[in-house]
Each structure stands twice: as C-alpha cells, then as structure tokens.
C-alpha positions in Angstrom: 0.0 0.0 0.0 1.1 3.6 -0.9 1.8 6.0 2.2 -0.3 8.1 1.7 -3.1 5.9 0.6 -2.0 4.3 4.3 -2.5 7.5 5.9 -5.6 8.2 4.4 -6.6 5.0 5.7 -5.7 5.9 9.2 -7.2 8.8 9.0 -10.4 7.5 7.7 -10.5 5.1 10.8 -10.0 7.4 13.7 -12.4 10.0 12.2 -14.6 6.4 12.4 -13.4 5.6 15.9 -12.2 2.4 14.9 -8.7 2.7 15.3 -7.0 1.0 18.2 -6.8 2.4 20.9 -3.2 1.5 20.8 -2.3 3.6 17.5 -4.4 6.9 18.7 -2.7 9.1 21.1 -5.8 11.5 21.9 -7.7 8.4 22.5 -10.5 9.3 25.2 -12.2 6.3 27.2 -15.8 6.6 28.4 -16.1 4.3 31.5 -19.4 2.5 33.0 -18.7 2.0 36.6 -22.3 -0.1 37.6 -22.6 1.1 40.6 -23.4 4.4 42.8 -20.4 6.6 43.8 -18.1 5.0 46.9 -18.5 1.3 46.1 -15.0 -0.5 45.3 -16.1 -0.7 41.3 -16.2 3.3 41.8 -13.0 3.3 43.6 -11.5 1.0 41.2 -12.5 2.7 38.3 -11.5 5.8 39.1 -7.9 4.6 40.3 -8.1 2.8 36.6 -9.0 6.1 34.5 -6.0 8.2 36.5 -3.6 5.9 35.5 -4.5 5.4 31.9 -4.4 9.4 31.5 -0.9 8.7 33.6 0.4 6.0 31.3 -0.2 8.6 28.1 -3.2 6.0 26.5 -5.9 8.5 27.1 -6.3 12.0 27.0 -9.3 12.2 29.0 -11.4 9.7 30.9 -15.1 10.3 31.3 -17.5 8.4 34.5 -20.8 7.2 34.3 -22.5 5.6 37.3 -25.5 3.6 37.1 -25.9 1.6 40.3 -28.2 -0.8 40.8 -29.0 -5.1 40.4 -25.6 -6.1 41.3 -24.6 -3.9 38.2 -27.1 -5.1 35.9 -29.0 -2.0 35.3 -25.4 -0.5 34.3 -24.4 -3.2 32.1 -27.7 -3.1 30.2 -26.7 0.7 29.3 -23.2 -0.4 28.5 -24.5 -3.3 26.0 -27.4 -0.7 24.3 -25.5 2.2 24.1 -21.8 1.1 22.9 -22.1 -1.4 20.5 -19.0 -1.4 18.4 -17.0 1.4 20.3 -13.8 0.4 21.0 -12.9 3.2 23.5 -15.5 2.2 26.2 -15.1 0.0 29.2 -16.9 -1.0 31.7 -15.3 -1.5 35.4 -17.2 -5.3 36.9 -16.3 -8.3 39.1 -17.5 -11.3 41.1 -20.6 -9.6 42.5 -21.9 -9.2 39.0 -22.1 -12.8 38.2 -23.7 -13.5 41.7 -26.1 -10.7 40.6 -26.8 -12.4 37.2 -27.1 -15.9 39.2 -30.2 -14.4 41.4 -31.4 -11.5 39.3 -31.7 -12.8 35.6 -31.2 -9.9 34.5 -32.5 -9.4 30.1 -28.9 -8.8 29.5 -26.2 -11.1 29.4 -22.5 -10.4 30.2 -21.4 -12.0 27.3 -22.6 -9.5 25.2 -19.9 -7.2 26.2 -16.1 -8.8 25.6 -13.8 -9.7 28.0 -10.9 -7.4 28.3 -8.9 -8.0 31.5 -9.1 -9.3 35.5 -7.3 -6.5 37.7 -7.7 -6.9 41.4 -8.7 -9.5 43.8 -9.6 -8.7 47.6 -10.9 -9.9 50.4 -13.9 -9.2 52.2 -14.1 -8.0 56.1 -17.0 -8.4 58.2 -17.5 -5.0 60.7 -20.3 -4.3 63.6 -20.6 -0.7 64.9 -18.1 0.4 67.2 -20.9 0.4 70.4 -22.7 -2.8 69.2 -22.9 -5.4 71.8 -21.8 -8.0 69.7 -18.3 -7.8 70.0 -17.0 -10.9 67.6 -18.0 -13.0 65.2 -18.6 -15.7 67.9 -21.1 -13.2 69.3 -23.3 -12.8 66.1 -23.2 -16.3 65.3 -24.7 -16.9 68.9 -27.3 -14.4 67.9 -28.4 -15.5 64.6 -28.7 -18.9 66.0 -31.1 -18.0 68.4 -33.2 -15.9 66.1 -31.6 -15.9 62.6 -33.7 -12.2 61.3 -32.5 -10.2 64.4 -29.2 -9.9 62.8 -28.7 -7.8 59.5 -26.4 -8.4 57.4 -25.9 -5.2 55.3 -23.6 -5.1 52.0 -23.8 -4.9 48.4 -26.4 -6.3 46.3 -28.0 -9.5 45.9 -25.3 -12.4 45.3 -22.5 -9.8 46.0 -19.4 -11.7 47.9 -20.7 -10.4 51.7 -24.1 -11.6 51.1 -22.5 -15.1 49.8 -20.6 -15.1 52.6 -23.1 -14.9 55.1 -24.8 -17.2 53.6 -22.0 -19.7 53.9 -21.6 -18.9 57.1 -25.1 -19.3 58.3 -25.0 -22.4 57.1 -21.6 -23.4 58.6 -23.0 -22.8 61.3 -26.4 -24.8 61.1 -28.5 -21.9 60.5 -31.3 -22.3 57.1 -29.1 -19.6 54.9 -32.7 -19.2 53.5 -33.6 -17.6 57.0 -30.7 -14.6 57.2 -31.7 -11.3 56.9 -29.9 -9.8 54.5 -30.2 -6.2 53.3 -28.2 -5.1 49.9 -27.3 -1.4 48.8 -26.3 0.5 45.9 -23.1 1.5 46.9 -20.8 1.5 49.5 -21.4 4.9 50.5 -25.3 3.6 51.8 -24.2 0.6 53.2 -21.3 2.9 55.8 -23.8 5.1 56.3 -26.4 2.3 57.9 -23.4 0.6 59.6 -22.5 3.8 61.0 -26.2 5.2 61.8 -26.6 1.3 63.5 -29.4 0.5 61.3 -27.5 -3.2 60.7 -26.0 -5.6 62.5 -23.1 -6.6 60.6 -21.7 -4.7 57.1 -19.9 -6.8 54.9 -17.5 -4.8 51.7 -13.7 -4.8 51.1 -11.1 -3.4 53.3 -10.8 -0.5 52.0 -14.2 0.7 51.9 -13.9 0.4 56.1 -10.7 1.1 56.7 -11.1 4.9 57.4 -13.6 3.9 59.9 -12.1 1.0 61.6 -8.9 2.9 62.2 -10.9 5.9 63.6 -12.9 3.5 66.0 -15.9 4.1 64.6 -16.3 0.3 63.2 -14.6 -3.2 64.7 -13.4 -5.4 62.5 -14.5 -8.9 63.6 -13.6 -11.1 60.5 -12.2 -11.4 57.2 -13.1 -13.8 54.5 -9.1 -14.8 53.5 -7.7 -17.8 54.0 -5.3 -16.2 56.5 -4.5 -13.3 58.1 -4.1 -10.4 55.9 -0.9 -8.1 55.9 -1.1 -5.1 58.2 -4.2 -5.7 59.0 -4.8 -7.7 62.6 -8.0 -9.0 62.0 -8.8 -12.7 62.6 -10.2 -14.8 59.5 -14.0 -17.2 59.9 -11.9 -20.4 59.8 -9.6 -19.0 62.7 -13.0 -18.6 64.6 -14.1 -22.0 63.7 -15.9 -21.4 60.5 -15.1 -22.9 57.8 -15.8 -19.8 55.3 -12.7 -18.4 52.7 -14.0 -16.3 49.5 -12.4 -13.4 47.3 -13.5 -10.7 45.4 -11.8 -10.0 41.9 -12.7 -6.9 39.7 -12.2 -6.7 36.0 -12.7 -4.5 33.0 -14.9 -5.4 30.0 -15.1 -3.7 26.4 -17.9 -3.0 24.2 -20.2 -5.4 22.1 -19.0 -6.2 18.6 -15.7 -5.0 19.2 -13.1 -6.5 16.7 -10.3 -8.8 18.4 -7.3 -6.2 17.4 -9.7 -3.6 19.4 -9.7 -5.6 22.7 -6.1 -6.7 22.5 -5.4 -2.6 22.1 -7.7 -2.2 25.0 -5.9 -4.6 27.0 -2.5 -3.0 26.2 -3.7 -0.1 26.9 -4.9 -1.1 30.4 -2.1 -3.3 31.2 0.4 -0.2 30.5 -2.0 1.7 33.4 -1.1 -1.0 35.8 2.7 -0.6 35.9 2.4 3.6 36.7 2.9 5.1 40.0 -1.0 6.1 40.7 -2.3 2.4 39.9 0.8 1.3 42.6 -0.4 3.8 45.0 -3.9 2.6 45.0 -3.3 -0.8 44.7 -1.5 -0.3 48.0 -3.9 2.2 49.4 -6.5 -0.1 48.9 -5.1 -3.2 50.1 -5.8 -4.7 46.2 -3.7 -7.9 45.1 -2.6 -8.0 42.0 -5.0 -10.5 39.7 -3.7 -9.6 36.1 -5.3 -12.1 33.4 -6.1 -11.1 30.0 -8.2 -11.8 26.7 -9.3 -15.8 26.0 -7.9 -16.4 29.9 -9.7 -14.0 31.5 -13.0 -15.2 29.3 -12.6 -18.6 30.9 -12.0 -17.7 34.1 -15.4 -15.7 34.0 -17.1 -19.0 32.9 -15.7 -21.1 35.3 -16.7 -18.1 37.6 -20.3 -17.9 37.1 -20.7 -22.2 37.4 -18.5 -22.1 40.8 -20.4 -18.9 42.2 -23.7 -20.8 41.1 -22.8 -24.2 42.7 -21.8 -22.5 46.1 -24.7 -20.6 45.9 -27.3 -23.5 45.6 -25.4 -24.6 48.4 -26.0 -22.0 50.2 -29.5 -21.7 49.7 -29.6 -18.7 48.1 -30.6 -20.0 44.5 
C-alpha cells in the first residue's frame, strides 16, 4: 500500500473511531462503573482512569454511574448504548455474576467482551463500634437464636458479603434461606447504615472500612481470606471455627462487537496503566492484590466463575 493511501486509511478510521486504541494518542475512554459513587467498582475505576491518562493511552477519561442489580442495570446501558465502540469500558467483578445468578437480568455479560481481571480482595466483616456483639462468635450466637434479628448489610444481591453470610449461616447450622440480609447500591449507603446502626453486621472490602475502623468508629471482627491479611490484625472465619474463605476479583470489559485487534489494544492499553505510579499507590492504598489475566484467559475464568459462584450458591440456599 502507498503512504499516503496508508495514511488516508488511518485517517479514515479514527475519524470512524475504529482505530486501536493503541495507535491513537488522543484516545478518550468513556467508563461504566455499575454502581453508585463510593463502592469498590467506583474506587476502582476511578484509580483505573487516573492511571491510563498517567500512562499517556488516554487523553481524557469520562464516569458514568449507574448503580443498581448487582450492576445489571449499568451493564444493560453499557450493551445498548456502545455497541461497536472500541474506547468504552466497563469496570465489573465477582458480584456481577452473583447478581446475574439471582437476578436474571435481560442482558447477558457475554454481550460485552472480555478485556482483563485487575484486582482481587478480600472481604471484612465489621459491627458498629458500640454494638454489643463484640466478635463474630457473638453474632453467630445471635443468629442462632433468632436468625432475622441480625442484618447483614452489603452490596447487592449475590455480592461476595451476602454469599458469605450465607456460607456462614449455614456453617454454622442456620437455614441460609432464613438470614436477613439487606443489599445497597453503593458503598457509600451501606457505611452510612453501619454507622447510623441500622444493621448488625456490614460486609464490603477493606478498604471501603478502613477509614472507619482505624478511627474507631467500626470493629473489624472477620475477614473472609484464608489467612491473616498483611497489616491488617484482623482474625479470618476459619480461625473462629468457620469454615468460610471467598475473594472478590474486579475486572474490565469492552464493548459489544468490538473486533479482536480492538480488545487486545484495550488490553495493552490497560495493562500499561497498571505498571504507573498512581495504579501502585492505589493498589497499595487499597489493600488490592494483583490478579492480572487477560483476553481468552480471563473469558474462561469468568465462565468457570459464574458455574462455581452458582454451585456455592445452591449450596448456600440462596438459589
């Protein structure tokens, strides 16, 4: 091909907005975060669009929230409203799928395309700071004598926390079916009725409490890791007998009909975020573990995903 009939070409396709993220260096990202403001997919996100902008593969990142359905209402918009774009993303994770398993949603995650797993985290469990349940041991005794006087408070339906109490009702020997569960938007809701004492128990990631259980104004009574996790002296459910361990992992998705050269860009793109300084500083602000997995490897994780979430949450009684 001539040059210039080459640049012509290029030109065509930006004007388009189908070239690659990877070859455009004004590229600007539009980003569905499926949730309200305060939430880990917010925080996440955010962190995410500050470090592409950092690592020079977007000149400007623009937010949308839409909260609601374990993310379901957001990725509906995502999937009507950016077929074929190759600069928009969507921030997502484990509680989405647990969302999908309860809610059947009309939309379907695999409409969008897999781009990229980021993070992984634990959950903590957390009672208000005057609560007179002072461990987890003290809760459990609680719900076993009358399973609805203790709420659990978290994300939506089939998030991680609400899994997790499940499990552990049942560990326990409590009908999962019975605990009295109440989900929120955001995280910014559910710290508000922790704080206000309107639950019993709030369930999120670390970081969402950590502000508050450093203060004093939350205590920390368990975390959902296999052990103890660094800096952080909090004893885990199987320390306290309960035989309870799950993660929470948040990825990226692109657009529907995206070509494969578009997603691999995308994934470049994103990958080149993670090594900058900002994406380090949250990562460590945040207490986030590293989880990198990309293209056909993340896709099959996310399937293996949704049929382990489902099978643990039959189990659990909560499907």
């Amino acid at each position: 091909m001539r040059r210039d009939t080459f640049l012509k070409s290029m030109v065509a396709l930006a004007a388009a907005g189908t070239l690659p993220m990877s070859a455009r260096a004004n590229a600007s990202i539009k980003m569905m975060i499926p949730a309200n403001p305060g939430g880990g997919w917010d925080t996440t996100g955010r962190a995410l669009g500050k470090a592409l902008q950092e690592a020079g593969v977007a000149s400007s990142v623009t937010f949308e929230n839409k909260g609601g359905a374990a993310g379901a209402i957001g990725l509906a918009q995502f999937v009507n409203a950016s077929k074929g774009d190759p600069n928009a993303i969507m921030v997502m994770g484990a509680v989405m799928l647990g969302g999908i398993i309860t809610g059947k949603p009309p939309v379907s995650l695999t409409q969008a395309t897999p781009i990229a797993r980021l993070t992984s985290e634990y959950n903590v469990f957390v009672v208000p700071a005057d609560s007179p349940l002072k461990t987890m041991k003290d809760v459990v005794e609680q719900m076993k004598k009358d399973p609805g006087s203790v709420k659990w408070g978290g994300g939506s339906r089939g998030s991680t926390e609400h899994i997790a109490a499940a499990m552990i009702a049942r560990e326990v020997g409590v009908d999962a079916a019975k605990i009295n569960y109440v989900p929120f938007r955001g995280g910014g809701e559910a710290t508000a009725a922790i704080l206000g004492g309107n639950i019993t128990v709030g369930g999120s990631g670390y970081s969402e409490f950590a502000q508050y259980i450093e203060s004093g104004k939350m205590r920390a009574i368990a975390v959902t890791s296999a052990a103890r996790l660094k800096g952080i002296n909090v004893p885990t459910l199987k320390e306290q007998g309960i035989n309870v361990e799950i993660g929470n992992w948040r990825g990226v998705y692109g657009a529907p009909g995206i070509t494969p050269d578009q997603a691999k860009a995308l994934g470049d793109a994103i990958l080149k975020a993670t090594k900058t300084k900002s994406w380090a500083e949250s990562m460590e602000k945040n207490g986030w573990t590293s989880a990198w997995m990309v293209g056909t490897q993340f896709a099959e994780f996310v399937d293996r995903e949704f049929a382990s979430l489902r099978a643990t949450m039959v189990k659990a009684g909560m499907v």
